[in-house]
N, C-alpha and C positions, 0 to 999 in steps of 0.2 A: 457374176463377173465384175472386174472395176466401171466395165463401159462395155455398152453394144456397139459404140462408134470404133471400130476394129474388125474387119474381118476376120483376125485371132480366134475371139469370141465365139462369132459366126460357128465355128468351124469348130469349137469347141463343142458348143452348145448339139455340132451336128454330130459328132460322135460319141456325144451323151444318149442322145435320142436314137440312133441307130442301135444301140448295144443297148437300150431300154428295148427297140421291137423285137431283138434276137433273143430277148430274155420271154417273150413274151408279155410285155409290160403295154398297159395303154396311156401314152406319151400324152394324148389330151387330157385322160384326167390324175395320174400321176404325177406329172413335173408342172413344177410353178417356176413362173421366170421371173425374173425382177433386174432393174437395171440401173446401177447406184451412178452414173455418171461421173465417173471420177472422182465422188468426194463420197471420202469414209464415214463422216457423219449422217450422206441419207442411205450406206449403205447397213449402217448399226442401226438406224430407223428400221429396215426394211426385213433386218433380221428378226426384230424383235416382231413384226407384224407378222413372220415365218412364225415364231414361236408361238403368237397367238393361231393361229390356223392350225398348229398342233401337226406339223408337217414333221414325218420322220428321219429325217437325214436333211442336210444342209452342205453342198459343193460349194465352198468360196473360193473364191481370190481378192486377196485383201487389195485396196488402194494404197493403203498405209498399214504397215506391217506393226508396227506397234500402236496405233491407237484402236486397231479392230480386235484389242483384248476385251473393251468392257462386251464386244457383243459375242466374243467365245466365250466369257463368263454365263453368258444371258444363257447361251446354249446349254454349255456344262450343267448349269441351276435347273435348266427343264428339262437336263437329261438325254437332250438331243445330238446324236455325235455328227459330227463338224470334218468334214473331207476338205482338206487342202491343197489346193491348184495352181502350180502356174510360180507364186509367189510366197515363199516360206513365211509362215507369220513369224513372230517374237517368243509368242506364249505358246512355242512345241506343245506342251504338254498339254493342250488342252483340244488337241486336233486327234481327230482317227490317223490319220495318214496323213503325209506328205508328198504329192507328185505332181514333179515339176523336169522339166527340161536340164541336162547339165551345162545347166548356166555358164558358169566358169570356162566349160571348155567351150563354149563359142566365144567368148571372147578370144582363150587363145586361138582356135581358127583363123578369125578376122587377124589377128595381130600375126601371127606367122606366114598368113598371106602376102600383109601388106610389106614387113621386112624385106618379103622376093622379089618385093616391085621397087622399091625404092630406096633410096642410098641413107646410109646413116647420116644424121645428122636433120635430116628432112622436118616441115613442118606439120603439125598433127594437130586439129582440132577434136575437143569430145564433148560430145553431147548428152548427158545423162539423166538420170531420175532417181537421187539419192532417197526416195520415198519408201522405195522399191529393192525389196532384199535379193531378187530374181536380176533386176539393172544394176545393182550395186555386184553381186556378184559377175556378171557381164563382163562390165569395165574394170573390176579387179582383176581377172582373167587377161584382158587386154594386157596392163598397163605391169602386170607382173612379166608377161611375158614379151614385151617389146625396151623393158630397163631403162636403159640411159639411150636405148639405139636413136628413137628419135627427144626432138625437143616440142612437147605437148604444149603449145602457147595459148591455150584458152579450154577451159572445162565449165559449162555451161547447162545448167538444170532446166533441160526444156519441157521435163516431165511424157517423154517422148511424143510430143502432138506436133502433126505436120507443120501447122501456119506458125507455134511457138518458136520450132528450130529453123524455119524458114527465115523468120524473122533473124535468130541471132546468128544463123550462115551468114545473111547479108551484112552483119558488122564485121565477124573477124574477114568475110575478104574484103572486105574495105581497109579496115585493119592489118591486115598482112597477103603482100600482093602474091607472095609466092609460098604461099601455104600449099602443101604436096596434097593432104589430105584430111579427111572425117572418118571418126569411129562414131556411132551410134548404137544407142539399146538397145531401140527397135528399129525396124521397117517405115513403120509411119512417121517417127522423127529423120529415119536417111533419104524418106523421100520429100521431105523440106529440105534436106539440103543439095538434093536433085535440081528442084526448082531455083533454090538460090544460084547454083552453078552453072544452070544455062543463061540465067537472065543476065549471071557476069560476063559471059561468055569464055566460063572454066572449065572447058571441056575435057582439059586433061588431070583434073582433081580427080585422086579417088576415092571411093563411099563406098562404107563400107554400112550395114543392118544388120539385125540379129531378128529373126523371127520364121524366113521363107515366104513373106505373104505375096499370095500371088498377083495381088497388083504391087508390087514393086520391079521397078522398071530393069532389073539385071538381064533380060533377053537381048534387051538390045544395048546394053554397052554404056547406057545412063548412069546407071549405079554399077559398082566393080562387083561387088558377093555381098550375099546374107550367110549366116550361118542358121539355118533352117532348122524348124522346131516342127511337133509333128503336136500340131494342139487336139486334131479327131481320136490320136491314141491316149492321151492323157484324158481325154471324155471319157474315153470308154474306161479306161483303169479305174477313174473315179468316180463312173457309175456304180462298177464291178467292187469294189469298196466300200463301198456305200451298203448296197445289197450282203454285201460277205457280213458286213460290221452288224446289221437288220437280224442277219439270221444266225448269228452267235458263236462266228468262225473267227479267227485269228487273223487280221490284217497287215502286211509287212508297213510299218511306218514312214520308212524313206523309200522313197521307190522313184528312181530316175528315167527318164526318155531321153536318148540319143539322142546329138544334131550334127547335122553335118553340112560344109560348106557350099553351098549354088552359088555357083558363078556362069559365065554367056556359054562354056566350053562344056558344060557340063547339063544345063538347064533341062535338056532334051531327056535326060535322064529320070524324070522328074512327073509326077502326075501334076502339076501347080497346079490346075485349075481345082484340085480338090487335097489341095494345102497338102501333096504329097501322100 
């Protein structure tokens, strides 16, 4: 994963391991974890110490979608094929699969939402993570499907981390008194701008996430919607992948997971406590 700091992750990791016991696999001594902290370079470290341990299969999610080519090279060279999660790499061709969430249409979710609620012309901050071929798809999604409706005065690479976005919610509303609203990438950047909004006391800003994570505060009316991602089924797809690819079967390359919008009206609907 880019980061264990993400309940995403979590959740990811748990529908890896769950569809490893259904397989009959033993999750102690078959899966190796490792945890690249956000930066690409200890996660291409980390690969390469995978490829020394002669480990058969490799589930990533890149940090940086193109510079985590030299360690799919490192794989390809050792023959070890490469399941991709979450965040499309650069170097397709050098991955078994690709499965990820349809990014794109959760942006449009958020953006189709937020049009119902507010009047053209309204103010829109966006907080993204151009690093990120999953967050770039996101906010293209948005920003294709909201046009000229609103006027977007600030786009802000927070790399989706709470205290980051926290910090730069607090300038644009300083910045612009009557900003209508936030789109964010993820969950963990809208829930900085959660914080920033009460401390302004912007209670009537809306905020919008992309992820479901079930600490994000849309139950009770903090945040407006996530567009919900189902990270325990893309574990398991990309166990199931992994395994298919092992034993000499045919893998579908792009393989997408649905999302769909949670909001307070809807929430109930919802397993959250076990990321739906």
């Amino acid at each position: 994963p880019t980061t264990m700091n993400n309940p995403f992750w979590t959740a990811m990791l748990g529908g890896i391991k769950e569809e490893m016991e259904a397989k009959g696999m033993d999750v102690d001594s078959q899966l190796v974890t490792v945890d690249a902290n956000s930066d690409q370079a200890t996660m291409n470290n980390y690969v390469n110490d995978l490829i020394a341990q002669e480990v058969d299969a490799i589930i990533l999610a890149p940090m940086d979608c193109t510079a985590v080519t030299e360690a799919l090279q490192a794989c390809e060279d050792a023959g070890i094929p490469v399941i991709n999660v979450d965040t499309a790499v650069d170097a397709s061709d050098k991955v078994v699969s690709i499965i990820a969430s349809d990014n794109y249409k959760a942006g449009v979710e958020c953006a189709n939402d937020m049009m119902s609620k507010l009047d053209e012309g309204s103010k829109i901050a966006v907080m993204d993570q151009p690093s990120g071929t999953a967050c770039v798809q996101r906010e293209q999604g948005f920003l294709d499907t909201v046009g000229d409706y609103f006027e977007i005065v600030s786009t802000t690479d927070t790399e989706g981390d709470t205290a980051k976005t926290m910090t730069a919610a607090e300038d644009v509303l300083t910045a612009d008194d009557d900003l209508a609203a936030f789109f964010c990438i993820n969950d963990m950047g809208a829930l900085g701008c959660v914080q920033a909004a009460q401390a302004a006391g912007k209670d009537d800003i809306l905020i919008y996430g992309v992820d479901g994570n079930p600490d994000f505060m849309v139950a009770d009316g903090s945040a407006t919607a996530s567009a919900a991602q189902q990270p325990s089924v893309i574990g398991q797809k990309a166990l199931d992948a992994a395994i298919d690819t092992l034993d000499g079967k045919e893998v579908e390359h792009d393989q997408t997971v649905d999302v769909v919008l949670i909001n307070k009206d809807n929430i109930a609907d919802f397993d959250v406590t076990d990321w739906q």
